[in-house]
Phi, psi and omega in degrees: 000138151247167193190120174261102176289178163223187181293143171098357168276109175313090163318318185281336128330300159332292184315299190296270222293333190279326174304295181308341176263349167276329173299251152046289186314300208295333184269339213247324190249014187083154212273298120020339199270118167314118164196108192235179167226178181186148175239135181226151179250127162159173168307132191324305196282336199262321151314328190263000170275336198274351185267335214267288197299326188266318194254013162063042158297157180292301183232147168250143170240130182245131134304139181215143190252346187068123175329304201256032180115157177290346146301324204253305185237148175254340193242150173255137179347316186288308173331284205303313197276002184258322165322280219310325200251337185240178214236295187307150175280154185235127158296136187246146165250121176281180194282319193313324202305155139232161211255349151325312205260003185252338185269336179231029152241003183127326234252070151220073159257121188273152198223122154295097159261116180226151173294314168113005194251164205302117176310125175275326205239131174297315188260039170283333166298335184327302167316302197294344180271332176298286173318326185264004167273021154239000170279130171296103172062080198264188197222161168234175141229146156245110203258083178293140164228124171210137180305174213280312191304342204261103182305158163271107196286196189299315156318312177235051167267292186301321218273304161343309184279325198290319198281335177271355185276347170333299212268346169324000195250312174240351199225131156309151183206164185188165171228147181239147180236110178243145183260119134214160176295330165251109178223059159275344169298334188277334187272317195291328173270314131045299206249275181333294180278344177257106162312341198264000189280122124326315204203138167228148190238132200214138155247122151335018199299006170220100159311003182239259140352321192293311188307289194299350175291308184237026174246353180254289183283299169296348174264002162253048187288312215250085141273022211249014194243131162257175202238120194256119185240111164276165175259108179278020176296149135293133212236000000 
């Protein structure tokens, strides 16, 4: 665990708070569970690409509370600018989820929202298939938007098939077609009519503008889902 302070933040709080969620990890996954923490001080993104570097994690996982509220936005700023900047995929946590109330409701379907265009780095699905193989009896969907009028060529026929056979080997899996013209408005309805949903998955293809468009303000209805976002850049 980490924590980038920034100036003018109480370390020795810090410190108190980082302890405490680590007894926590140690009550709830055993005493036994590989677990340190560390407080660092200096700009977010760049300590935390210089931390990227020495330990080569698979995923960062972030809490996030939304900058201007839980109304308005699901990613808080900082979340955005660690999307925005690194390569590793980030799991996002809202403050609400619990992983009780996701587990005895039900909820365990992973929902792919893709554009549909053709992958550059092939093992960008990997985390997800790991994560969603730790869900009790879990679904996969691969969830697509396009206005109605608009045929599906051939490429992302092929590419629509291609992403579900990933996962088809071990995780029931499927693909859906929601018709609309927007489309995180086509995944926000989606949303809306399937209960069942767990996990929502994003692939990243624009480090900049993409992120900060659609990862934010239109996703926020659903803060209550987290959110996994990979990068297909080849790193």
């Amino acid at each position: 665990m980490v924590n980038i302070e920034q100036e003018g933040d109480d370390g020795i709080e810090v410190n108190k708070k980082l302890e405490y969620v680590t007894s926590n990890l140690h009550k709830l996954f055993g005493s036994d569970l590989p677990c340190e923490s560390v407080a660092m001080q200096g700009n977010l993104v760049g300590t935390l690409k210089g931390l990227i570097g020495l330990h080569q994690p698979d995923l960062i996982v972030m809490g996030t509370k939304g900058a201007s509220g839980l109304k308005r936005i699901l990613i808080g700023s900082n979340t955005v600018k660690v999307l925005a900047n690194v390569q590793v995929p980030v799991l996002i946590i809202p403050e609400v989820a619990r992983f009780k109330k996701f587990l005895n409701a039900g909820k365990n379907r992973v929902v792919l929202a893709t554009d549909l265009y053709e992958l550059n780095n092939d093992d960008a699905l990997d985390i997800l298939k790991e994560i969603a193989l730790l869900i009790v009896e879990p679904k996969v969907r691969v969830v697509s938007v396009r206005p109605k009028k608009k045929d599906l060529d051939d490429l992302k026929r092929m590419e629509r098939n291609t992403l579900v056979s990933r996962f088809t080997s071990e995780i029931p899996s499927e693909w859906i077609t929601v018709f609309s013209n927007s489309v995180l408005e086509g995944i926000n309805f989606y949303l809306n009519k399937n209960e069942d949903t767990g996990l929502i998955a994003m692939i990243a293809r624009d480090s900049g503008h993409l992120i900060q468009k659609h990862y934010t303000r239109e996703m926020a209805s659903h803060t209550e889902f987290p959110l996994l976002v990979m990068h297909d850049d080849k790193v």
